[in-house]
C-alpha positions in Angstrom: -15.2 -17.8 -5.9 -12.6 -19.2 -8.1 -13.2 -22.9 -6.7 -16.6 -23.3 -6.5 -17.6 -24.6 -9.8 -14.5 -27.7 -9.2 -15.8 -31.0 -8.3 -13.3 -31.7 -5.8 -12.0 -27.9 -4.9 -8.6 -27.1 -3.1 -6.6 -24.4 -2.4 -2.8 -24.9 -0.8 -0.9 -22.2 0.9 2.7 -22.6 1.6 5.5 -20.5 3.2 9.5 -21.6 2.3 13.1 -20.7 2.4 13.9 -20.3 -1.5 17.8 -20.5 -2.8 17.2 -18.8 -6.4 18.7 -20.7 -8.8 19.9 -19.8 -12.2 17.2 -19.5 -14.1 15.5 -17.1 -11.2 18.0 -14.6 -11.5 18.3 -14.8 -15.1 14.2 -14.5 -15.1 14.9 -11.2 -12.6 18.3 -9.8 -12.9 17.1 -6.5 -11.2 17.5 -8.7 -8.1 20.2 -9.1 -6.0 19.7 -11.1 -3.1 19.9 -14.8 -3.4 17.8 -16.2 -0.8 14.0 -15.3 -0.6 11.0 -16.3 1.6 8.6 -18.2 -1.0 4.9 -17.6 -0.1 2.4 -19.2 -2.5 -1.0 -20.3 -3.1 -2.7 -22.3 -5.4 -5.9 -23.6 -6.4 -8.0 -25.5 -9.4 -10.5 -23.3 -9.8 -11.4 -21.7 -13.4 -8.2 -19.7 -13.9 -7.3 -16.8 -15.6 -7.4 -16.1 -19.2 -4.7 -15.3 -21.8 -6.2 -12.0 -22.0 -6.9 -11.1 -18.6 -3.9 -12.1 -16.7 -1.7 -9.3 -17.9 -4.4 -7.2 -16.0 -4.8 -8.7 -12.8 -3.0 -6.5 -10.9 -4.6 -3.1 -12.3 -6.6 -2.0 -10.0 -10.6 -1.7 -10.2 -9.8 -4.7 -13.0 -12.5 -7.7 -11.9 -14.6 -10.1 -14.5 -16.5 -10.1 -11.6 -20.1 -9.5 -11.2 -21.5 -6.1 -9.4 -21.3 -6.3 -5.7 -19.2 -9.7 -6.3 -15.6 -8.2 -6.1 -13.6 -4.9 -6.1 -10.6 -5.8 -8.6 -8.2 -4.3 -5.8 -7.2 -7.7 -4.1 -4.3 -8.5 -6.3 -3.1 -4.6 -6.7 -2.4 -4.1 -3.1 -0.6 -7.5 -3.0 1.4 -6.3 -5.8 2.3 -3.0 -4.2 2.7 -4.7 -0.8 5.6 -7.2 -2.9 7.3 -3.9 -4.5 7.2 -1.7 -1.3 9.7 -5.0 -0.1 11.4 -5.2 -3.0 10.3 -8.7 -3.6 8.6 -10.5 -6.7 4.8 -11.0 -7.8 4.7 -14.0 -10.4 1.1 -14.9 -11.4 0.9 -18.7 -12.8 -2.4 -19.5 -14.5 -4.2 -21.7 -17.0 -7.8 -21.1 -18.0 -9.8 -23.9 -16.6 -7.3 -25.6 -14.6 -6.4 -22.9 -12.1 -4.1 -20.5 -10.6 -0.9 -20.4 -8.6 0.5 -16.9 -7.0 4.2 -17.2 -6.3 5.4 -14.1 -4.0 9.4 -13.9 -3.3 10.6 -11.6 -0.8 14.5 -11.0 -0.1 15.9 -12.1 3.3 18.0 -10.0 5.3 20.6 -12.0 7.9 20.1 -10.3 11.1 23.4 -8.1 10.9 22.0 -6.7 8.7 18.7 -6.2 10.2 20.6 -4.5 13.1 22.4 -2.1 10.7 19.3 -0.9 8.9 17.6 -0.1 12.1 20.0 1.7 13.6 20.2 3.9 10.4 17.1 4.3 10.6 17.2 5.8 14.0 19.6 8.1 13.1 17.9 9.4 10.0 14.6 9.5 11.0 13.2 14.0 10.7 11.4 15.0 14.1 8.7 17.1 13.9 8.2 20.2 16.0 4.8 19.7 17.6 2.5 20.2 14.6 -0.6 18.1 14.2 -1.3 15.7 11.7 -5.2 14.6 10.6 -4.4 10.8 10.2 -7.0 8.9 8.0 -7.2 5.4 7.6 -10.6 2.7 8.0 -8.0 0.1 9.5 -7.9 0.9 13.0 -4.8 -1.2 13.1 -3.4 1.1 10.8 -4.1 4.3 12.9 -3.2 2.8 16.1 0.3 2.0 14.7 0.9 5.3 12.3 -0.5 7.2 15.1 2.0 6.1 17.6 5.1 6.4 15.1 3.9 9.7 14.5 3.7 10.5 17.8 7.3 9.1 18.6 8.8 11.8 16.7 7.1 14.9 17.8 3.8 15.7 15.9 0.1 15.3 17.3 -2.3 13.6 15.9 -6.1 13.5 15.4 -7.6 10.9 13.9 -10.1 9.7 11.7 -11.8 6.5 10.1 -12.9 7.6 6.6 -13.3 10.5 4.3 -16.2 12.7 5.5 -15.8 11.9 9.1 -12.0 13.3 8.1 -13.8 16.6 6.3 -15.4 17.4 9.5 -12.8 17.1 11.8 -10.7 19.1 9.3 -13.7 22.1 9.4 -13.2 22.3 13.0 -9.9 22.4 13.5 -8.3 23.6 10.6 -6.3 26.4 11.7 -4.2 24.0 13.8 -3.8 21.4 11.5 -0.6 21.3 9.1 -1.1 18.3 6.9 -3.4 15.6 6.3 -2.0 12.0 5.8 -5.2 10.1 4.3 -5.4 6.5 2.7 -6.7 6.1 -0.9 -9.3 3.6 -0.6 -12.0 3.6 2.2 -16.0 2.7 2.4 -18.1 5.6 2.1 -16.2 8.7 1.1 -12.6 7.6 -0.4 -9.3 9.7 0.3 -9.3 11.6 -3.3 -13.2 12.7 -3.0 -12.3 14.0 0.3 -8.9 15.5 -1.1 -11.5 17.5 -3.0 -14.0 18.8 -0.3 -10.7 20.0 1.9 -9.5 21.7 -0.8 -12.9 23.8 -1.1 -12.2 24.7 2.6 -8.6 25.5 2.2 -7.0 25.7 -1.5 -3.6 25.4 -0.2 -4.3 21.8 2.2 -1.1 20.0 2.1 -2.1 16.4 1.7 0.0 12.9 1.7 -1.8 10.1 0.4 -1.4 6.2 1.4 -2.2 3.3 -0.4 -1.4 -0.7 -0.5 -1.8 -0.6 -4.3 0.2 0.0 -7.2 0.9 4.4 -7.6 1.5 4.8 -11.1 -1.6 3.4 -11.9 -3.6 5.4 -9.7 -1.6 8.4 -10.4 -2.8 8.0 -14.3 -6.6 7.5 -13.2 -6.8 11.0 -11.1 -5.0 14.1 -11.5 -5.2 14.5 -8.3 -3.0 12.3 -6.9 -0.4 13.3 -9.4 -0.5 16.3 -7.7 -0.2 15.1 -4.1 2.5 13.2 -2.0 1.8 9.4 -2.6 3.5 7.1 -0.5 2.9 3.5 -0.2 1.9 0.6 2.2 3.7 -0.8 4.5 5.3 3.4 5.3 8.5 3.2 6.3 8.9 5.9 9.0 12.1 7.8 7.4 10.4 8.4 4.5 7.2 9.1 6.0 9.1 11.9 8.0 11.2 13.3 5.5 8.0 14.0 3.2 6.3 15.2 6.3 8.8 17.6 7.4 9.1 18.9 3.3 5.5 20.0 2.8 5.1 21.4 6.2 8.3 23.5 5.9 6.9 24.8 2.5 3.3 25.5 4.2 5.3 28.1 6.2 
């Protein structure tokens, strides 16, 4: 869409080793590693104003038309780029196009090997419990579903929020704790946060999501009031909130 009022339209992806340089880590002194992956992409389509580009990455935010765009492109890839502790920088002129820069820290692989092993050794097990996993990316469930599985819970699954409610009215007395994403087509994770809760008032719920948590955290109470964890999950933390809420559900 941003392209297709140019006369001669591009868009260039790229992917390179980056060395940051002065200036870089003067720019972000929060970061510590020295060498990043640069992924970018640019175009010369119509930009992004003065006023809007402070906002890009809210989500729901769009200039877009009804039925033309969600405003939740840009937030997941900003929470994708914090959840790796890497850098979003948004370059833009209004008319003349847009470039997104994303910077993500390199690990040598020592040191690859030393996180996974403590990783291992960290990692809570379950006890058998089950889990209602819901996600609309089956990609998602097939690979939570099997991490999950690899350190002692079951699982049932399901693909979006009502289908989620159902399974949840059937089997509630064997379920512990529902693990739910925040965005999905038809009925969303915090609508069916609220339908569980009229069947049980004391559902423990964690909630996923590729996009930024404050923000959503300061549109609905509640997922203020819920676990919120965020995109890509790493298992240890997945596990140690897992094996907190369910211990307090006892």
């Amino acid at each position: 869409h941003a392209v297709h009022e140019s006369a001669h339209p591009f868009i260039i992806i790229g992917l390179e080793h980056y060395e940051a340089d002065r200036k870089f880590m003067t720019a972000h002194p929060e970061m510590s590693a020295t060498a990043f992956a640069h992924l970018y992409v640019k175009d010369n389509g119509c930009g992004i104003s003065e006023t809007n580009l402070p906002r890009v990455t809210e989500p729901f935010f769009t200039t877009k038309a009804v039925g033309k765009g969600t405003g939740l492109g840009l937030p997941m890839v900003f929470g994708a780029v914090q959840s790796h502790e890497g850098i979003l920088q948004i370059d833009s002129t209004e008319g003349h196009g847009t470039a997104v820069h994303i910077y993500l820290p390199l690990q040598s692989s020592s040191e690859q090997q030393v996180f996974e092993h403590k990783e291992r050794n960290r990692v809570v097990r379950g006890n058998g419990e089950t889990i209602l996993l819901v996600d609309d990316d089956q990609s998602v469930l097939d690979v939570t579903r099997e991490a999950l599985e690899s350190i002692g819970y079951r699982v049932i699954v399901a693909s979006e929020g009502s289908q989620a409610v159902r399974v949840y009215s059937e089997h509630a007395m064997d379920i512990a704790l529902v693990l739910m994403d925040v965005v999905m087509p038809k009925t969303g994770g915090v609508e069916a946060a609220r339908q569980l809760r009229q069947i049980n008032t004391q559902i423990r719920i964690v909630f996923m999501t590729g996009y930024d948590r404050e923000q959503f955290s300061q549109d609905d109470a509640l997922l203020a009031q819920n676990a919120v964890i965020q995109k890509p999950v790493h298992i240890e933390t997945l596990a140690t909130i897992l094996a907190e809420l369910i211990e307090q559900g006892r």
